[in-house]
NULUM-992899 format. One record per residue (C-alpha): residue in one letter; x negated, z negated, y negated. Coordinates in Angstrom, 2 decimals, padded with zeros to 5 digits. Layout:
BEGIN
R/a/X/Z/Y .
...
This chain:
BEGIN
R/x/-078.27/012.67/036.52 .
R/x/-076.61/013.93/033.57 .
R/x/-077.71/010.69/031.25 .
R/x/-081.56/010.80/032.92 .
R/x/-082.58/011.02/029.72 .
R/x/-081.51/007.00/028.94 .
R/x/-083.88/005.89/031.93 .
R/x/-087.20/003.85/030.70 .
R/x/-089.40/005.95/032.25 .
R/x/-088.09/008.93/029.62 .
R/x/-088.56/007.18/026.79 .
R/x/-092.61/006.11/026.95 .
R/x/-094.55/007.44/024.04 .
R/x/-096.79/010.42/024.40 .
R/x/-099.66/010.85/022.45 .
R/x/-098.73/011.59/018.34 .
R/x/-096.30/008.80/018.68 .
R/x/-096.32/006.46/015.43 .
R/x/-095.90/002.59/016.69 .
R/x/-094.35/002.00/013.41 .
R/x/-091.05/004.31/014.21 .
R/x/-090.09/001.56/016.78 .
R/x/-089.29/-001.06/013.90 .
R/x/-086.87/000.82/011.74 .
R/x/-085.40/001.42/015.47 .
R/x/-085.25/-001.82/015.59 .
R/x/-083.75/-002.73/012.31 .
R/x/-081.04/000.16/012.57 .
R/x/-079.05/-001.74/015.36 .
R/x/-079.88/-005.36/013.89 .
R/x/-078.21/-004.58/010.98 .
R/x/-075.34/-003.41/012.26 .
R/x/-074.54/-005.85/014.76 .
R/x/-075.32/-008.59/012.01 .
R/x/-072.22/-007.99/010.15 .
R/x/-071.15/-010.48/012.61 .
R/x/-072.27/-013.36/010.14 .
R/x/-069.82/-011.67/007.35 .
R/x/-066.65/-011.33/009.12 .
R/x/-065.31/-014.28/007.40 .
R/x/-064.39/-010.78/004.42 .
R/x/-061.94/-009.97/006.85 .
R/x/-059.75/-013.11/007.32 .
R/x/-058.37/-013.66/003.89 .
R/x/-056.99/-010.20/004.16 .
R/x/-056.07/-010.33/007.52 .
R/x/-053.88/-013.48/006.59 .
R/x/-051.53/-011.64/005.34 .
R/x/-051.65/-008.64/007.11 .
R/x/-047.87/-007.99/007.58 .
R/x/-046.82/-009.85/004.19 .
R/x/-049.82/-007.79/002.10 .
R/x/-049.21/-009.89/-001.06 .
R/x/-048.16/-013.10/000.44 .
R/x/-048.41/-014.50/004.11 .
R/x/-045.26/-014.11/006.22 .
R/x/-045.52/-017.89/008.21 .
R/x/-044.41/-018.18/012.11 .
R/x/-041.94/-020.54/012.79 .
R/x/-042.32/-023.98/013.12 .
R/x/-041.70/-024.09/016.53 .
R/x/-043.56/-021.14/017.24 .
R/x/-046.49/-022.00/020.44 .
R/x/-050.21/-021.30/020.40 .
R/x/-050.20/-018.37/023.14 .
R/x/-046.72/-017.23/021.42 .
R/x/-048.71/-016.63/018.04 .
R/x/-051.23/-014.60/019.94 .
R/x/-049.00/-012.36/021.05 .
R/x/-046.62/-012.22/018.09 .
R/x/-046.23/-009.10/015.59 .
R/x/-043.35/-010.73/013.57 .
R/x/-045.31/-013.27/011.16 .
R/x/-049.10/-013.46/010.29 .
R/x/-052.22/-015.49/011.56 .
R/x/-053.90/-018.65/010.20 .
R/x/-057.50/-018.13/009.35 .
R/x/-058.23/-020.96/011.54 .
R/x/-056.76/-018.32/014.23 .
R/x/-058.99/-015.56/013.07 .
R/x/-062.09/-017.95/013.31 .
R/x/-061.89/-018.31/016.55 .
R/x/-063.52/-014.14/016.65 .
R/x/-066.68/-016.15/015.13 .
R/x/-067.12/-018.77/017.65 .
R/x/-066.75/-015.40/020.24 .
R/x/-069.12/-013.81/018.41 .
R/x/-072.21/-016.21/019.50 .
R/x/-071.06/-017.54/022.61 .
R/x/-071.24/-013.71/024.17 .
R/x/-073.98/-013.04/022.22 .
R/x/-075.80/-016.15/024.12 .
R/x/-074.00/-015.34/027.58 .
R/x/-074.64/-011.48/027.93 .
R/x/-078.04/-011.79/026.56 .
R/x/-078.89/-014.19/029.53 .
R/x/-076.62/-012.44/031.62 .
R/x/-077.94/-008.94/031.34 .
R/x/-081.18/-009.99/030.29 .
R/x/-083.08/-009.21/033.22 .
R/x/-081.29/-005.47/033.77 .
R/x/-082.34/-004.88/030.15 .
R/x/-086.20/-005.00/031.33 .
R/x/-085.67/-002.44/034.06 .
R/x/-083.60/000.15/031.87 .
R/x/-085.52/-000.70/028.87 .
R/x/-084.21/-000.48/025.45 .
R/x/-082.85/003.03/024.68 .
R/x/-080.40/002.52/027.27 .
R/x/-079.62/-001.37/026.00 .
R/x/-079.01/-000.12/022.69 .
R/x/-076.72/002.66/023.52 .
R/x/-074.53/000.17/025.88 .
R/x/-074.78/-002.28/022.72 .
R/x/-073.49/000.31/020.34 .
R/x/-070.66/001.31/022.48 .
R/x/-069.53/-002.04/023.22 .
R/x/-069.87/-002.83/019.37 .
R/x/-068.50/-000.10/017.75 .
R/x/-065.89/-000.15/020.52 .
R/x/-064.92/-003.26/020.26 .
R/x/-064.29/-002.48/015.97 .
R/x/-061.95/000.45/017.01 .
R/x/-060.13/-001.87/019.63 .
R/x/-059.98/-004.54/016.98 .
R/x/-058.53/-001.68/014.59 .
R/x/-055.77/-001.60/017.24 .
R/x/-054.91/-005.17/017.24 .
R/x/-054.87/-004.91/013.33 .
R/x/-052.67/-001.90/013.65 .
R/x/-050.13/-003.52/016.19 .
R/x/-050.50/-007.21/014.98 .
R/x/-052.01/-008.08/018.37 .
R/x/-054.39/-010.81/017.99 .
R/x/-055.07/-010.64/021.52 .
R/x/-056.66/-007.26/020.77 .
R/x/-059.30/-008.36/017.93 .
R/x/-060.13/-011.06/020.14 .
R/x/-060.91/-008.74/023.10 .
R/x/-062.14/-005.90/021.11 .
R/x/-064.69/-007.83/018.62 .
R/x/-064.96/-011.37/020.32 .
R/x/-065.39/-009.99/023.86 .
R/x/-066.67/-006.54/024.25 .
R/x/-068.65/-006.73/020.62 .
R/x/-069.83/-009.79/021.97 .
R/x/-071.49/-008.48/024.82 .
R/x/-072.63/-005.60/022.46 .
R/x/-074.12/-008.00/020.34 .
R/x/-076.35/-010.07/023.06 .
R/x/-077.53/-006.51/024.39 .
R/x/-078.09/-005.31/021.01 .
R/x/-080.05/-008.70/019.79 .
R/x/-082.80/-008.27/022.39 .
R/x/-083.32/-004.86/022.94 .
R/x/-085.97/-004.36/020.67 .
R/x/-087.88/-008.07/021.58 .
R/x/-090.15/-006.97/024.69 .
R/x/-090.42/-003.53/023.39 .
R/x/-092.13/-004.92/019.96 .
R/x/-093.76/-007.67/021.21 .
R/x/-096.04/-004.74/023.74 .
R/x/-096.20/-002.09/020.70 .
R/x/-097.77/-004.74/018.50 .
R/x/-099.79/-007.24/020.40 .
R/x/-101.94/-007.94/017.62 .
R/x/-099.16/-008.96/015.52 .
R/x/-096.23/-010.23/017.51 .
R/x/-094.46/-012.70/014.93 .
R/x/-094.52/-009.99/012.37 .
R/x/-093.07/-007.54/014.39 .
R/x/-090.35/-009.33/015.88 .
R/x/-089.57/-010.83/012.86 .
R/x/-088.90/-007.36/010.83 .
R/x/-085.90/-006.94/013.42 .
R/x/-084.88/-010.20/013.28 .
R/x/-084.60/-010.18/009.60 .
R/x/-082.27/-007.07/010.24 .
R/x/-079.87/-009.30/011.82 .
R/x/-079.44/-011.96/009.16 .
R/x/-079.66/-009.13/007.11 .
R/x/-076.29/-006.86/008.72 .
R/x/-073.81/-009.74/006.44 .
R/x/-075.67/-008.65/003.04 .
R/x/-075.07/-004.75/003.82 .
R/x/-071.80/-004.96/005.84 .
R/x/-069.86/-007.46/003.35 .
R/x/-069.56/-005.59/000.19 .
R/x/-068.91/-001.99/002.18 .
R/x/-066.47/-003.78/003.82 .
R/x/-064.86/-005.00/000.65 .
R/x/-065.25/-001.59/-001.03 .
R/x/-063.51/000.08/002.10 .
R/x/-060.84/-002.45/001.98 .
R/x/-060.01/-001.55/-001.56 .
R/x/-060.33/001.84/-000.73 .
R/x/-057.36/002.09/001.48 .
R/x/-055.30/-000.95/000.43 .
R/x/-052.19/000.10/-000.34 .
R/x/-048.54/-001.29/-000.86 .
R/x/-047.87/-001.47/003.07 .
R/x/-051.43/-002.38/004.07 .
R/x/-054.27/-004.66/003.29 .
R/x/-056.42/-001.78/004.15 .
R/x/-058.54/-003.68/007.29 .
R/x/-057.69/-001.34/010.50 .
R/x/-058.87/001.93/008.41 .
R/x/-062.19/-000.18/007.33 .
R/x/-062.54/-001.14/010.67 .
R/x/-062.97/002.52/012.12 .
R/x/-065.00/003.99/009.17 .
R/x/-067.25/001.20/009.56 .
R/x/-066.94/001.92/013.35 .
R/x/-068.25/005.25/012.80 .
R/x/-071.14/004.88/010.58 .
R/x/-072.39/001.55/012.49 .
R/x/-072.23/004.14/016.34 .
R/x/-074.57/006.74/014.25 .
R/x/-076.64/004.10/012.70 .
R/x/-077.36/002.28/016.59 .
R/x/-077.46/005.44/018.21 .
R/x/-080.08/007.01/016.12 .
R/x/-081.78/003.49/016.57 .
R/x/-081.47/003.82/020.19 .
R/x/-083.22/006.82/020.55 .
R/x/-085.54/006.25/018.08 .
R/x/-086.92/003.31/020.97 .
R/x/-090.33/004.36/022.79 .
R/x/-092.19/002.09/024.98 .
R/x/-096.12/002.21/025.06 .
R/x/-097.28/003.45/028.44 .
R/x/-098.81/000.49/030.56 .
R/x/-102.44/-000.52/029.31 .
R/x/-101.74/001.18/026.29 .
R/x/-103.23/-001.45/023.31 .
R/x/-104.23/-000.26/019.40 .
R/x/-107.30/001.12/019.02 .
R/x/-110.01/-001.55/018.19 .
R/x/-107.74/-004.68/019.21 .
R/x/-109.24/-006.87/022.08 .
R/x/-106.89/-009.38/024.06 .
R/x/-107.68/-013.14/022.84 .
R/x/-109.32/-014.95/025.76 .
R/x/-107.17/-016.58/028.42 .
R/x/-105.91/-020.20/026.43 .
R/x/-107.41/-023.24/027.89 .
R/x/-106.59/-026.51/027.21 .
R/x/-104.28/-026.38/024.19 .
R/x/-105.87/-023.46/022.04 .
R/x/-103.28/-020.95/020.72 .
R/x/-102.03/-020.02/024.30 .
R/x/-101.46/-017.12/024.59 .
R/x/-101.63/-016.20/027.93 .
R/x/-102.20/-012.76/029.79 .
R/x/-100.44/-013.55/032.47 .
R/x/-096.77/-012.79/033.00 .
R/x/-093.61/-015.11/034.12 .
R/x/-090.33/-013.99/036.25 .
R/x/-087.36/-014.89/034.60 .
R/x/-085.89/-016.29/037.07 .
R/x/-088.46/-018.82/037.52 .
R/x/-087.75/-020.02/033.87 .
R/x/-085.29/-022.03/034.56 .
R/x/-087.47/-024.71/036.45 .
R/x/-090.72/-024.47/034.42 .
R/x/-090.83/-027.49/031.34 .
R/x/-092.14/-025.23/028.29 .
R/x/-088.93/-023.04/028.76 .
R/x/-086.83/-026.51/028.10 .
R/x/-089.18/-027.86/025.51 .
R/x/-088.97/-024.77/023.72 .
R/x/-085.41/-024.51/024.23 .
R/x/-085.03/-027.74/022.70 .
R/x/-087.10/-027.06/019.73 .
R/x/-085.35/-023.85/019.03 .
R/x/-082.00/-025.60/019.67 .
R/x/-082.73/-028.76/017.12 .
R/x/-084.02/-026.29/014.52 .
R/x/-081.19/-024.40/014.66 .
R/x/-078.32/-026.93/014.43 .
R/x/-080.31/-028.86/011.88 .
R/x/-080.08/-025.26/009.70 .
R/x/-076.67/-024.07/010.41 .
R/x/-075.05/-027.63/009.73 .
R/x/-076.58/-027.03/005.97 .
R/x/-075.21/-023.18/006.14 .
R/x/-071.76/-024.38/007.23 .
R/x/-071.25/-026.73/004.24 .
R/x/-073.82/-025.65/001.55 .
R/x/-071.41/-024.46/-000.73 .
R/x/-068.99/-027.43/-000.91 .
R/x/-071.68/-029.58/-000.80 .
R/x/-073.34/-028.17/-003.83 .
R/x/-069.91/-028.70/-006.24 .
R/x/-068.83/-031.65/-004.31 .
R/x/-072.62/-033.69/-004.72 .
R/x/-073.05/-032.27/-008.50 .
R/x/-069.03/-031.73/-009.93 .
R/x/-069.38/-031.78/-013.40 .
R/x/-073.19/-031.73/-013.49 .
R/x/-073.70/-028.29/-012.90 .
R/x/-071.76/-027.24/-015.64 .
R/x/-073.72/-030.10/-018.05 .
R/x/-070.53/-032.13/-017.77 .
R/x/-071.32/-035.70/-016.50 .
R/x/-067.58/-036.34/-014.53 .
R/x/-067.17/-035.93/-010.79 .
R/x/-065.88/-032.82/-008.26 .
R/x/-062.31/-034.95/-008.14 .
R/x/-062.19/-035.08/-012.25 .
R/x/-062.93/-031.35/-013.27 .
R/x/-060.24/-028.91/-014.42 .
R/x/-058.88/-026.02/-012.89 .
R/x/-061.14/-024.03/-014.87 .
R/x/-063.92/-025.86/-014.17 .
R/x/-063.84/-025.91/-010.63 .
R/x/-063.43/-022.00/-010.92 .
R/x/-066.79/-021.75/-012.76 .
R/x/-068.27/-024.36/-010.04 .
R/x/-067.00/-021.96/-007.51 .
R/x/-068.75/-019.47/-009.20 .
R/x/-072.30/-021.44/-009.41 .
R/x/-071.81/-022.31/-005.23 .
R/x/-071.22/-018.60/-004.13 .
R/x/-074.50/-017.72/-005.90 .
R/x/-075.96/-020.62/-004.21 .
R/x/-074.57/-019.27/-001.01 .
R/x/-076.16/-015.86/-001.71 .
R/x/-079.47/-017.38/-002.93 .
R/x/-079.41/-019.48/000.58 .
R/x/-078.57/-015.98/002.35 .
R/x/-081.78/-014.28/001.12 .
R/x/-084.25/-016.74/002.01 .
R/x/-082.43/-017.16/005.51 .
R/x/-083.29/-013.40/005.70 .
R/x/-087.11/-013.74/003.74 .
R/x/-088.01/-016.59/006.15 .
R/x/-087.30/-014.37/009.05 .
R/x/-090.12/-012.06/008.49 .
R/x/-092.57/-014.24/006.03 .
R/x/-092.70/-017.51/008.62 .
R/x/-092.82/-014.89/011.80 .
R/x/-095.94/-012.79/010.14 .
R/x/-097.48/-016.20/009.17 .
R/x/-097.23/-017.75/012.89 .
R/x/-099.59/-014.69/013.65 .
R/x/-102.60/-016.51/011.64 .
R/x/-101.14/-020.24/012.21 .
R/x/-100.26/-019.78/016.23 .
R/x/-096.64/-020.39/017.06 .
R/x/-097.01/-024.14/017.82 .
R/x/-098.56/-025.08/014.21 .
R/x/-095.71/-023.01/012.86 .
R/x/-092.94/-024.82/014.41 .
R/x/-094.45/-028.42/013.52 .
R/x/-094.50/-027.34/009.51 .
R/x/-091.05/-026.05/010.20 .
R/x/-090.33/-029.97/011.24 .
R/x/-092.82/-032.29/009.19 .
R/x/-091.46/-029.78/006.36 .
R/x/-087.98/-029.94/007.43 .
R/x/-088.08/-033.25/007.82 .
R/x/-089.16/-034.06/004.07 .
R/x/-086.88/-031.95/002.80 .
R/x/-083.89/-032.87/004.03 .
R/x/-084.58/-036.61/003.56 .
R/x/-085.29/-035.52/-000.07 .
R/x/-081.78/-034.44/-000.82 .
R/x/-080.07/-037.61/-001.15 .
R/x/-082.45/-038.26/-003.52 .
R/x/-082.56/-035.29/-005.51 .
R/x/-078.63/-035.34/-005.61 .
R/x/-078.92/-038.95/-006.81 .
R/x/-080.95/-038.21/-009.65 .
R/x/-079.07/-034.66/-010.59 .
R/x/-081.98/-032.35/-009.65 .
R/x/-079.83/-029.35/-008.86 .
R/x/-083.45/-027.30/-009.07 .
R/x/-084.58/-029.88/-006.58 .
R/x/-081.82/-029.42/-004.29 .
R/x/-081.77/-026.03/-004.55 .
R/x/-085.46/-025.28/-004.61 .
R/x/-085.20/-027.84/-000.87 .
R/x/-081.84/-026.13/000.84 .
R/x/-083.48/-022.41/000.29 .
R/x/-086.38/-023.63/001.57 .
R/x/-084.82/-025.63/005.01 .
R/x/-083.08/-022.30/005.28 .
R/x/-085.80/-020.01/005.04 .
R/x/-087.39/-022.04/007.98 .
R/x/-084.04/-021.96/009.68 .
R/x/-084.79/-018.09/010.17 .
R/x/-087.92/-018.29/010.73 .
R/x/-087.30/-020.62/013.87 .
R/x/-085.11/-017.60/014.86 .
R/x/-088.17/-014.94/014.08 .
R/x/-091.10/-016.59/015.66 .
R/x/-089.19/-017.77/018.92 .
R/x/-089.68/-014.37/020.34 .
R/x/-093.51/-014.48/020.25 .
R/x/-093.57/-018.13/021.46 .
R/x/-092.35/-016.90/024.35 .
R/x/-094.46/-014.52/025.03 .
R/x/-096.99/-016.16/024.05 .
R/x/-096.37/-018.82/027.16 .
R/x/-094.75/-016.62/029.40 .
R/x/-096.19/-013.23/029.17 .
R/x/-094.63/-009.80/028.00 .
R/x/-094.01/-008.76/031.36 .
R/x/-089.50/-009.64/030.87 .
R/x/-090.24/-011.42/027.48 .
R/x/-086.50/-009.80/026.30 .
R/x/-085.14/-011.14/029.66 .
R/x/-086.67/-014.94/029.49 .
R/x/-085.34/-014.09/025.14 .
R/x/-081.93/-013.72/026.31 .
R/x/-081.64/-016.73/028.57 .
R/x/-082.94/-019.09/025.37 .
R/x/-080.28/-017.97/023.20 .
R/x/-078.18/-020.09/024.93 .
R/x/-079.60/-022.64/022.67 .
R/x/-078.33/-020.85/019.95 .
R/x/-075.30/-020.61/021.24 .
R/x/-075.38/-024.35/022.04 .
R/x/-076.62/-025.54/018.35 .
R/x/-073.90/-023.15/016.79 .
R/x/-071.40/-026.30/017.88 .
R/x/-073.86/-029.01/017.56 .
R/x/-074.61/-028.38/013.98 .
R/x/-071.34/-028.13/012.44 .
R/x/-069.74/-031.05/014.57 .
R/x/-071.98/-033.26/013.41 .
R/x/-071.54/-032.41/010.21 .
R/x/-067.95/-031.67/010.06 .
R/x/-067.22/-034.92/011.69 .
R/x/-069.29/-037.26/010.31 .
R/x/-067.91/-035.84/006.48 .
R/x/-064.27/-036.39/007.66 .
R/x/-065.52/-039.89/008.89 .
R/x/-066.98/-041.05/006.05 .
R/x/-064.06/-040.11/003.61 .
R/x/-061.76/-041.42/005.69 .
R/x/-063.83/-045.22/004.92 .
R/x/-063.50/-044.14/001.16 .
R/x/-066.77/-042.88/000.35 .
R/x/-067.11/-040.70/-002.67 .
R/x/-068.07/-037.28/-001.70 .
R/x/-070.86/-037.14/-003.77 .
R/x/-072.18/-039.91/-000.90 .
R/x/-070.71/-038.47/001.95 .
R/x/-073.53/-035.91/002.93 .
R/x/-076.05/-038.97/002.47 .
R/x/-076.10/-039.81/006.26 .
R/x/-075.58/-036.45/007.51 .
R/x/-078.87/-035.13/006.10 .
R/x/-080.70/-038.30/007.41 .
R/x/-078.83/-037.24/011.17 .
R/x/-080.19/-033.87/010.69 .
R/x/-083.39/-034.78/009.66 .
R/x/-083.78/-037.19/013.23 .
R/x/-082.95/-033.78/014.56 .
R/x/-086.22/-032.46/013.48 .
R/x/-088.50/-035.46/014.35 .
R/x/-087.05/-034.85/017.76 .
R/x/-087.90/-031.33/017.59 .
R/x/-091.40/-031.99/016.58 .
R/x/-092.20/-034.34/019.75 .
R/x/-090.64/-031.67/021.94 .
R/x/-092.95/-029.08/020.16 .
R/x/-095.64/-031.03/020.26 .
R/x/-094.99/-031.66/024.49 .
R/x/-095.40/-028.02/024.93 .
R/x/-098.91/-026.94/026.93 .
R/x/-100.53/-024.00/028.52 .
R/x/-097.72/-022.90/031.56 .
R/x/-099.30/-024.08/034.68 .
R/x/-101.17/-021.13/036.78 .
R/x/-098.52/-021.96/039.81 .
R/x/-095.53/-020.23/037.81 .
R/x/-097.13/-017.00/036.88 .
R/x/-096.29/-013.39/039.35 .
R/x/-099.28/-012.70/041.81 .
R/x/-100.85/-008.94/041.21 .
R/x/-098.46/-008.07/044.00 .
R/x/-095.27/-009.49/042.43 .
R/x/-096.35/-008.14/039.42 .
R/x/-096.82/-004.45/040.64 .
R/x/-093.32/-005.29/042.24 .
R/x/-091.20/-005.84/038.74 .
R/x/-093.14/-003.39/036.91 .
R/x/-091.51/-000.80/039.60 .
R/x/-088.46/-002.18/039.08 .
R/x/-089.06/-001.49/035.16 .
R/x/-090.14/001.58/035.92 .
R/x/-093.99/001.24/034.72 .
R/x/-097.43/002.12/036.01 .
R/x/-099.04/-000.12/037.97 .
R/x/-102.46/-001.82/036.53 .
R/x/-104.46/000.75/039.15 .
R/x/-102.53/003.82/037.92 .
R/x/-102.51/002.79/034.32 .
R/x/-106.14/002.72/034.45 .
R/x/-106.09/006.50/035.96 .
R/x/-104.22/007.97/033.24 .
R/x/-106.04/006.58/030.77 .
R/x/-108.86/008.29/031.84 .
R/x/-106.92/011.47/031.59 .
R/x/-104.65/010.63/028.79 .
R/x/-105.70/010.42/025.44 .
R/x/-104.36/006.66/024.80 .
R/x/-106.01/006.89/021.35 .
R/x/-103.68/009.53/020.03 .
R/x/-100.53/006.84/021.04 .
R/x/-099.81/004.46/018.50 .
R/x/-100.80/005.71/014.86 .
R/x/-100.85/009.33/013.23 .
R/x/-097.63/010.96/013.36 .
R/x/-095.86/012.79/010.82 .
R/x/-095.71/010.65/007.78 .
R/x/-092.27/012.05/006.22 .
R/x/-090.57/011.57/009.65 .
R/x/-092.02/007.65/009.37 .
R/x/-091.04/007.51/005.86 .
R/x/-087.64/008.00/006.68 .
R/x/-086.97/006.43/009.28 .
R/x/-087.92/003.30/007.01 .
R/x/-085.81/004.57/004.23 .
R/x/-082.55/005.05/006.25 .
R/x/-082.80/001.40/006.92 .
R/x/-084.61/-000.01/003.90 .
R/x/-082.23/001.74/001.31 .
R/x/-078.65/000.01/002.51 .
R/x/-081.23/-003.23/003.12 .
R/x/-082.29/-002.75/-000.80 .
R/x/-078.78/-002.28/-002.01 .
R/x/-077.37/-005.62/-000.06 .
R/x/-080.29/-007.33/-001.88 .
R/x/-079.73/-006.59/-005.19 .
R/x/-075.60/-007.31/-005.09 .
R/x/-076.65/-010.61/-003.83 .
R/x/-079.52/-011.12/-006.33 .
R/x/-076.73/-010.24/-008.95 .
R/x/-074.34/-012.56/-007.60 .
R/x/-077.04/-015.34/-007.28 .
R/x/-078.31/-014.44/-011.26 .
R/x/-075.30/-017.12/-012.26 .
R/x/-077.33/-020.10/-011.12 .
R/x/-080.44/-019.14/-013.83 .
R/x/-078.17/-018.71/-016.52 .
């Protein structure tokens, strides 16, 4: 009784309530559980936790599960990783897992689970850092900031996707450009904080761990509560459903879909599979984009016509250099595709945007071989940024592609149960690549060559995709909840039914929901998230200014 005030049916808007509060909501958890993708700050350090200046190696003899458990010598980075591949693989699990219980307690209560499990899981890592228990940073971050991460992903999905029906991709895609955007804001604070309290005995990583603990729990707590859902057959003033989709049309349907009839329906699997391909083709270019840029051009990005192998030590620095800007450059259109392709699938339809994202794709990536061939770094570059712009934006419109098919009815639910194709791609991509780069320079190939094939792999990917996407119709009427099943699950979610939706709106003002507001309050709301967004920017901008010079 004493937490009533987490329950769904506390947190639907009442009239003076600004739909454009819910975003910054939105974006105040997603970039804090996106520092996920810039953990990799922590393992250098981390390294050589107990040595500080130089890493104290484990025995030779030394076993796998003894390592985990060891406080006498420090971890390989390869150990560390492992956190990452954690990281996505909970995310996927727990947001299918708890998908469906996230509908019925609606978001507020989602997001304050996700920022206890998150911000929890930091402290318990700050533990394992403190003790040299790997163990603990597995459990604390991997495991429980896992689960706060799936939870935290789709909490906002369903509750966007019913505040703006007239403009789902954009929507959807401002939060998920939060989470792609969490590395750019939580990398260099975590770098400053390490500095900060690095001293002769420490590398400074537990004492980051809980400030950034801290500020991240009043960051997704103030997002949490900053969640409203509209009240049921609430809609913006002057906005009129699109017609029920026949045939192929733009179908969008006004129907609604259990999740737990997904699982047998064929558009959940086609999309699944589109999402999927997209998303390994992308992240196998993330996961090497920076040694394939010095390896493909060596010398040539410097003006220096000799191969990667034949540079200098202080060559390959500057080269080094050039990459991490491309890395950065890469990072910002990742988080730019999010939103731009998302509010563009609103005017395209989700289906149209998905096939440029693989005719496109496809181009592009069969272009690289060719522009690294004939030395067009701009080329290249201009093509990676783009792939990985679309990359995001596969990520961003996803949401509303689902609903779209499906409904809005558990949207978040039938959200969380997709991302096990993320999950699923995050080890497709980079095996293929991986591998098939070890394979071909174990024949000899010159590593400017090497990536040749691999981008011709990736871009079969994508013509797969596009047949999938293409495969995709109009859900059959046979899937969709009957009125009474229907009035059933919106019980269960605590909401009106259609009959007594209808009855306060004749008593309610539903007019005075959505817009007005007090425009300081909405002002910022947007600046507490748009500020730290605007700062990450601009270091990365600076870092990426090397490539123009």
């Amino acid at each position: 009784m004493a937490f009533d005030f987490l329950n769904k049916e506390h947190t639907v808007a009442k009239p003076g309530f600004n739909r454009w509060l819910v975003p910054p909501a939105a974006l105040a958890i997603h970039l804090c559980i996106g520092m996920a993708y810039g953990f990799s700050v922590f393992w250098l350090p981390l390294s050589k936790a107990l040595g500080v200046t130089s890493a104290i190696a484990c025995a030779p003899d030394i076993g796998f599960f003894e390592q985990i458990f060891s406080s006498s010598c420090d971890w390989k980075i390869s150990m560390l990783g492992w956190m990452y591949t954690m990281f996505f693989v909970l995310l996927g699990i727990s947001a299918a897992i708890w998908g469906g219980w996230l509908e019925h307690a609606g978001p507020r209560k989602a997001g304050v689970v996700s920022a206890i499990c998150w911000c929890g899981g930091l402290l318990i890592s700050a533990l394992g850092v403190k003790t040299h228990q790997l163990w603990l940073m597995w459990l604390g971050s991997g495991v429980i900031g896992g689960v706060g991460l799936g939870l935290g992903y789709i909490s906002p999905v369903s509750t966007l996707i019913k505040w703006f029906p007239d403009r789902r991709g954009m929507a959807t895609g401002m939060a998920i450009m939060g989470f792609g955007g969490g590395a750019l804001v939580g990398t260099p604070l975590a770098d400053a904080l390490m500095k900060k309290f690095a001293t002769p005995t420490s590398v400074g990583v537990w004492e980051t761990f809980v400030v950034m603990a801290i500020i991240y729990f009043v960051f997704m707590m103030a997002g949490a509560f900053g969640y409203r859902v509209p009240p049921s057959g609430w809609k913006p003033a002057g906005w009129t459903p699109p017609a029920p989709a026949a045939g192929s049309g733009t179908m969008i349907t006004q129907n609604h879909v259990h999740v737990s009839k997904v699982w047998g329906i064929p558009q959940f699997w086609l999309v699944w599979l589109v999402l999927c391909l997209n998303v390994s083709a992308g992240i196998g270019v993330i996961g090497i984009a920076s040694p394939m840029l010095q390896e493909v051009f060596g010398g040539h990005l410097l003006g220096v016509d000799v191969g990667f192998n034949d540079l200098s030590i202080e060559q390959k620095a500057a080269v080094a250099a050039l990459a991490a800007g491309f890395t950065g450059l890469i990072s910002l259109f990742n988080i730019g595709g999010r939103f731009a392709w998302a509010s563009c699938s609103d005017f395209f339809g989700r289906k149209m945007t998905y096939a440029i994202f693989f005719v496109l794709g496809f181009v592009l990536y069969v272009s690289l071989p060719w522009s690294a061939k004939g030395h067009s770094v701009a080329l290249f570059v201009g093509a990676v940024c783009i792939i990985l712009s679309m990359y995001g934006g596969g990520f961003a419109t996803v949401p509303a592609y689902l609903a779209d098919l499906f409904g809005t009815q558990m949207v978040g639910a039938i959200h969380g149960r997709l991302l096990t194709a993320w999950a699923t791609a995050g080890i497709l991509g980079p095996v293929v690549v991986n591998y098939m780069r070890e394979y071909q320079l174990s024949l000899g190939m010159p590593k400017d060559q090497v990536y040749n094939t691999t981008m011709y792999i990736l871009a079969g990917m994508l013509v797969v995709g596009l047949l999938c996407n293409l495969l995709i119709r109009p859900v059959a009427a046979k899937h969709f909840m009957t009125p009474d099943e229907l009035a059933h699950e919106k019980k269960l979610a605590h909401e009106k039914s259609a009959a007594e939706a209808a009855a306060t709106a004749s008593s309610d003002d539903m007019s005075k929901i959505g817009s007005g507001g007090n425009p300081a309050l909405i002002g910022l709301a947007w600046a507490a998230v748009g500020i730290p967004l605007v700062w990450g920017i601009t270091l990365v901008l600076q870092k990426s200014a090397v490539l123009f010079r």
